[in-house]
Phi, psi and omega in degrees: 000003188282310193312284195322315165309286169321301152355307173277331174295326152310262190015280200296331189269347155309286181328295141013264157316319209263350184286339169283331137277336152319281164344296190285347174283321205274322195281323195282346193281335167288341176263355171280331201285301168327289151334342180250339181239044173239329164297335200234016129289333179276349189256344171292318215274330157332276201303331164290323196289326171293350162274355161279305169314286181338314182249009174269310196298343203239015187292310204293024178230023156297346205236090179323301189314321161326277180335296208291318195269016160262001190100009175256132190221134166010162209189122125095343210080195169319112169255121151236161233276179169297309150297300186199167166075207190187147160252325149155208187262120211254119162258133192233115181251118168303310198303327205278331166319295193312339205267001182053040202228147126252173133255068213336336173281007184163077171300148192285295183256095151287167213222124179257170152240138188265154186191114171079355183108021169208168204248066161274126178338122148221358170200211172207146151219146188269150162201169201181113209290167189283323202280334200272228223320297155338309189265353161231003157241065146082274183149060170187124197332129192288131175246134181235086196112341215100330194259129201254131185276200234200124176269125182244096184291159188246150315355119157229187173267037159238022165053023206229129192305170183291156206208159182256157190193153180197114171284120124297097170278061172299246201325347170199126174304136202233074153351334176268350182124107240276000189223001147319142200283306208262120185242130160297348200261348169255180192192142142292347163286347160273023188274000000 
């Protein structure tokens, strides 16, 4: 009668392991989940805060007029994208291009989408000539936030020596990502 036993006891001490491993599978997978979604509150929490700067700096320009008695004025027209979207009508304060500086407080451009006979605010851009921000940091490239802008070579189709630049769509949600030049969610057809 020995034999027939020990089988079950092996069994039962498999059964055993294996329900004590499930169990340490069952206990770590909620702290691996917490953990990915503590990272990707910490990979979040930039890009929200600089879209929080953004629109605490730029409320008082919803209003184009607004915009306009700060010194920002028209740009180019309406730019729409090559492919799909648009980034709008770019309002440009010169004084602020020119100073070679950036500031989460006091964007170079704001950028309306026109609709209907009115201008509304949907984002912003820094911008900043290159050879000026080259030639007093290092030779690299300016970061705001985390987010590093993008060297714009000249020859371009703005006709503007080369410049660095980085769009925030604080004010209309961009599905490719709040700091991409091309938003699908604008348009140049209410103009």
């Amino acid at each position: 009668m020995k034999t027939p036993i020990t089988p079950i006891v092996h069994l039962s001490t498999a059964s055993i392991l294996y329900l004590i491993l499930l169990a340490g599978i069952v206990a770590v997978v909620p702290m691996l989940a917490a953990a990915g979604d503590a990272g990707a509150a910490h990979a979040s929490a930039a890009p929200a805060k600089l879209i929080q700067l953004v629109r605490e700096a730029t409320r008082q320009f919803i209003d184009v007029n607004a915009a306009a008695a700060a010194g920002y004025g028209p740009f180019l027209g309406c730019v729409s994208g090559p492919d799909h979207g648009a980034m709008g009508v770019h309002y440009v304060n010169l004084a602020l291009y020119g100073d070679g500086e950036i500031d989460t407080s006091r964007p170079e451009a704001l950028i309306y989408e026109p609709s209907n006979g009115a201008m509304r605010l949907v984002g912003v851009e820094f911008i900043v000539d290159a050879q000026t921000w080259l030639a007093n940091h290092n030779n690299t490239p300016p970061v705001l936030e985390g987010q590093v802008f993008q060297l714009v070579s000249s020859p371009n189709r703005y006709n503007l020596p080369a410049f660095f630049e980085l769009h925030v769509w604080a004010w209309r949600e961009n599905r490719n990502g709040a700091f991409v030049d091309w938003n699908d969610r604008v348009t140049c057809e209410g103009q």
